[in-house]
SERO-4910 file (N, C-alpha, C, O; in steps of 0.05 Angstrom, whole numbers):
BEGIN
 pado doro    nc1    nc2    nc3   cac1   cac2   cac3    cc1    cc2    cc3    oc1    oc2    oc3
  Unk    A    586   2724   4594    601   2731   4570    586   2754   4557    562   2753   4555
  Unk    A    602   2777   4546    593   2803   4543    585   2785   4501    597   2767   4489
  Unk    A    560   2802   4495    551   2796   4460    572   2802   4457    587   2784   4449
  Unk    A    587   2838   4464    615   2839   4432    628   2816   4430    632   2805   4408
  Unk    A    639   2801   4462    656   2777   4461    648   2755   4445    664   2743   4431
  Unk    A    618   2746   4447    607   2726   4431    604   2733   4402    603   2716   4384
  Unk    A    603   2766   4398    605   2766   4366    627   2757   4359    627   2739   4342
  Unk    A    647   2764   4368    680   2764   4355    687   2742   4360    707   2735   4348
  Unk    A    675   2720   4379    693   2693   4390    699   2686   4355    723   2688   4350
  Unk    A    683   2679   4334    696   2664   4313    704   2675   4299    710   2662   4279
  Unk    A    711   2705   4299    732   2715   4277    760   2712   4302    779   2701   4292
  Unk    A    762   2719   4322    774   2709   4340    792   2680   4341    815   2676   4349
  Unk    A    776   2666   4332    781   2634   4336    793   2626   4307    810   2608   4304
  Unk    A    784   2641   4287    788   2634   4267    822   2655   4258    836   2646   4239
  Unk    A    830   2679   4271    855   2685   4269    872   2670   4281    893   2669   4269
  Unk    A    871   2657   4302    883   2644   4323    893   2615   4304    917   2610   4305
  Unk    A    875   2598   4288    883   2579   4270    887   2589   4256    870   2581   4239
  Unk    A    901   2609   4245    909   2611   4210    938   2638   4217    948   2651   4199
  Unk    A    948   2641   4250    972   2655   4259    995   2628   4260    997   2607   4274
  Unk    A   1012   2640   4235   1030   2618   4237   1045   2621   4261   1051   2643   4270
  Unk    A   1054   2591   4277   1069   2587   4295   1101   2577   4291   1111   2560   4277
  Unk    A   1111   2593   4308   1141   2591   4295   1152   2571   4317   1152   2574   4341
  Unk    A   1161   2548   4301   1177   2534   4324   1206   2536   4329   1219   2556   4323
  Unk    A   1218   2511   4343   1238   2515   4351   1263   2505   4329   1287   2510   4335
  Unk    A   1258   2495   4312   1273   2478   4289   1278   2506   4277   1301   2511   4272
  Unk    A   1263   2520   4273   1266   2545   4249   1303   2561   4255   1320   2570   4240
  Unk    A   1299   2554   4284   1316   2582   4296   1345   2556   4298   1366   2569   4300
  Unk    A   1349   2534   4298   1364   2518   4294   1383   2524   4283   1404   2523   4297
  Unk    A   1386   2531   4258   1405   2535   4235   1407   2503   4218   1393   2483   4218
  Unk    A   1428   2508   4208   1431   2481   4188   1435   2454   4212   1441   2458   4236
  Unk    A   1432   2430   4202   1436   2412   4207   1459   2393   4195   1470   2375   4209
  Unk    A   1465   2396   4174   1497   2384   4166   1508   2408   4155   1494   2425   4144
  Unk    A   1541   2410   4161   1555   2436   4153   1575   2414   4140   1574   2391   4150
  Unk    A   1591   2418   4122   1599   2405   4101   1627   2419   4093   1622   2435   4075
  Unk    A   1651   2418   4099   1669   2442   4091   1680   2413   4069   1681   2388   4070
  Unk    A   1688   2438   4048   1702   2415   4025   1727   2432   4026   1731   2456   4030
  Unk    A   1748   2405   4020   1773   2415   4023   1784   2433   3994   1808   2437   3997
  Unk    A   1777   2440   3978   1778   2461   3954   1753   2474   3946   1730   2467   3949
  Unk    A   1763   2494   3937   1738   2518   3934   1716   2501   3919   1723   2479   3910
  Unk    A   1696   2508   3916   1666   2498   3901   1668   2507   3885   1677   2530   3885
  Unk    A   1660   2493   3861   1649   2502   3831   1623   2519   3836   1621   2543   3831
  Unk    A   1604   2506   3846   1574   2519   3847   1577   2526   3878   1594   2518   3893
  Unk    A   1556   2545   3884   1541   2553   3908   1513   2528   3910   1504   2528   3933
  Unk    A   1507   2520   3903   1489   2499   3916   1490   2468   3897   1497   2463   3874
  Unk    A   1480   2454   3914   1477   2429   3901   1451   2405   3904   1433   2411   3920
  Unk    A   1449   2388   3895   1424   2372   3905   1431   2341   3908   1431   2329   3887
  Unk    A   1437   2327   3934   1436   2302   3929   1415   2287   3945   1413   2289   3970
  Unk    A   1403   2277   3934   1376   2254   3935   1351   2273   3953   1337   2267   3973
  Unk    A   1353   2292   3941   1324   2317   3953   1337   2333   3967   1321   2352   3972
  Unk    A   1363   2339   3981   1370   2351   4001   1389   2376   3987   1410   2376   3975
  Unk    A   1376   2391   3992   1391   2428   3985   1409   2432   3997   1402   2439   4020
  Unk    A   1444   2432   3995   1461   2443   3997   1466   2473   3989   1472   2478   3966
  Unk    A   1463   2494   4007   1472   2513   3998   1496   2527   4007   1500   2525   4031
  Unk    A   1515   2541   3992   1544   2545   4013   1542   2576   4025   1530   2594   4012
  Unk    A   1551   2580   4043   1551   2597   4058   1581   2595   4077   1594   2578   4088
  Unk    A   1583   2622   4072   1618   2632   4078   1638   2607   4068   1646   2605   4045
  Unk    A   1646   2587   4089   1666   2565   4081   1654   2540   4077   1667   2520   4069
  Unk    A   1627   2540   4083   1611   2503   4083   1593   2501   4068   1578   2519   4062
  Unk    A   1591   2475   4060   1564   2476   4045   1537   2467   4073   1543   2447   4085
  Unk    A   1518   2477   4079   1491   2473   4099   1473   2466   4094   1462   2479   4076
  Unk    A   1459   2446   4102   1432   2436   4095   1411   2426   4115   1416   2424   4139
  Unk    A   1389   2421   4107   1370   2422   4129   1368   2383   4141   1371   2369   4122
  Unk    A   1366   2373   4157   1366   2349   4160   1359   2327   4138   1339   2331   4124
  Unk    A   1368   2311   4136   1355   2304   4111   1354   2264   4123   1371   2256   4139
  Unk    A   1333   2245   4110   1328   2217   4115   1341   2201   4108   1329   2179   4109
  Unk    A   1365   2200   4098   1390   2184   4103   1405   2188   4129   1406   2210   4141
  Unk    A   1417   2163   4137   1431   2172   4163   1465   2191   4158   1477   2188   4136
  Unk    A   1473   2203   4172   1495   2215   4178   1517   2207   4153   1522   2221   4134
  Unk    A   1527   2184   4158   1553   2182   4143   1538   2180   4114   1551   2191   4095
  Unk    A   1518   2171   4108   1510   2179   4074   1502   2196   4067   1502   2196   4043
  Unk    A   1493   2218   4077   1495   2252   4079   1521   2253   4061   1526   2254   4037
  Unk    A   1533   2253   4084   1568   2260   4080   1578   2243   4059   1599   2252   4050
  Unk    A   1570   2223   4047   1582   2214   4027   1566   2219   3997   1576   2216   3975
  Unk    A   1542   2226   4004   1531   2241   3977   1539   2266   3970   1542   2271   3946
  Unk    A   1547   2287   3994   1560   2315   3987   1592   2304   3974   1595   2310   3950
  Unk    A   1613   2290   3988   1633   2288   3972   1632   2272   3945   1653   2265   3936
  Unk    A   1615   2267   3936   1601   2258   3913   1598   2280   3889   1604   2277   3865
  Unk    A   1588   2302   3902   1586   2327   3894   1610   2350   3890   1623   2360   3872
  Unk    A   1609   2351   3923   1635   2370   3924   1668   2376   3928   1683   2395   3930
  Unk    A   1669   2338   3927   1700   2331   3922   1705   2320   3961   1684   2319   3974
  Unk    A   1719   2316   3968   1738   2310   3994   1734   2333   4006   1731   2354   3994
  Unk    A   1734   2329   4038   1713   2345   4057   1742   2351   4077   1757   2332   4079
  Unk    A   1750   2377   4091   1757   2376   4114   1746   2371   4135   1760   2362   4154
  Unk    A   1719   2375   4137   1714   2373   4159   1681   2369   4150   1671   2378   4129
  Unk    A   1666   2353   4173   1634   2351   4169   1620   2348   4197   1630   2340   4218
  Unk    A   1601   2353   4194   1588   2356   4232   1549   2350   4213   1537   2360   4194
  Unk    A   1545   2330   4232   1513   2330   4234   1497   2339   4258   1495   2322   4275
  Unk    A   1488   2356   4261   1473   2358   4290   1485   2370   4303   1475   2380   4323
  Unk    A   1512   2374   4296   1523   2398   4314   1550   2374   4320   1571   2386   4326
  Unk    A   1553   2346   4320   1572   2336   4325   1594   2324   4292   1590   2315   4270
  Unk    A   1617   2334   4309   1637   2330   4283   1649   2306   4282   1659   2293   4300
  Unk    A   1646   2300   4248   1652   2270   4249   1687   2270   4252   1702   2287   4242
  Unk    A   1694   2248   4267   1719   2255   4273   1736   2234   4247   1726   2221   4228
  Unk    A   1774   2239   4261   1785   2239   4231   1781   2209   4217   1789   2209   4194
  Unk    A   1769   2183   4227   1762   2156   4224   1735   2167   4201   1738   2174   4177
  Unk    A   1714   2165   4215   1699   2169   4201   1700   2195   4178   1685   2190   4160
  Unk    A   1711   2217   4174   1716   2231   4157   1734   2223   4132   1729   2232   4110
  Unk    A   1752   2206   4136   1765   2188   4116   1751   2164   4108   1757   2157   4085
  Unk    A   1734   2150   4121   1708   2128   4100   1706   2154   4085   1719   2158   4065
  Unk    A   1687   2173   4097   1669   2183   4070   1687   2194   4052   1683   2190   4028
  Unk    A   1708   2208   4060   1719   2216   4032   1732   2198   4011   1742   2208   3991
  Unk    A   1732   2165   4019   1731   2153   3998   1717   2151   3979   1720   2140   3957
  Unk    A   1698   2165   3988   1672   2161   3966   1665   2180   3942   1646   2180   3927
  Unk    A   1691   2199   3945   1689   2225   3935   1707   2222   3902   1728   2211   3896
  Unk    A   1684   2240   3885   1705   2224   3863   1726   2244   3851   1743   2235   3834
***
């Protein structure tokens, strides 16, 4: 091993831990898309920690630790009766889209 190499190994070592690594979640996009069946009062919302923000026709958010259908029934909580809702990329179909929009006030 050449000295320059042994001088630089720990400034070396030490850029290498502190180069943020970009994963694969980043490039994902949202995880619940949320379309409410009348326009929104607000552009974002908050239910139980989870950031709703709307973008073009849906409201989008990042995964959040409730399961699926209580997602969806905290946003129509918020944003009124939903046309349409998808977690993960799968759309809740028209059964389950009518529970949650009972919940909508």
């Amino acid at each position: 091993m050449s000295s320059t190499f042994r001088a630089a190994a720990p400034f070396l070592a030490t850029a290498l831990l502190l180069t943020p690594v970009v994963g694969h979640a980043a490039d994902a996009g949202p995880y619940y898309v949320a379309t409410p069946a009348a326009a929104p009062a607000q552009q974002m919302l908050i239910t139980s920690g989870t950031v709703w923000k709307w973008r073009d026709t849906a409201f989008t958010a990042s995964k959040g630790p409730q399961r699926e259908n209580i997602m969806c029934e905290m946003i129509v909580q918020h944003a009124g009766k939903l046309s349409a809702f998808s977690a993960g990329g799968k759309v809740f179909d028209d059964a389950a889209l009518t529970k949650c929009n009972a919940h909508a006030k």
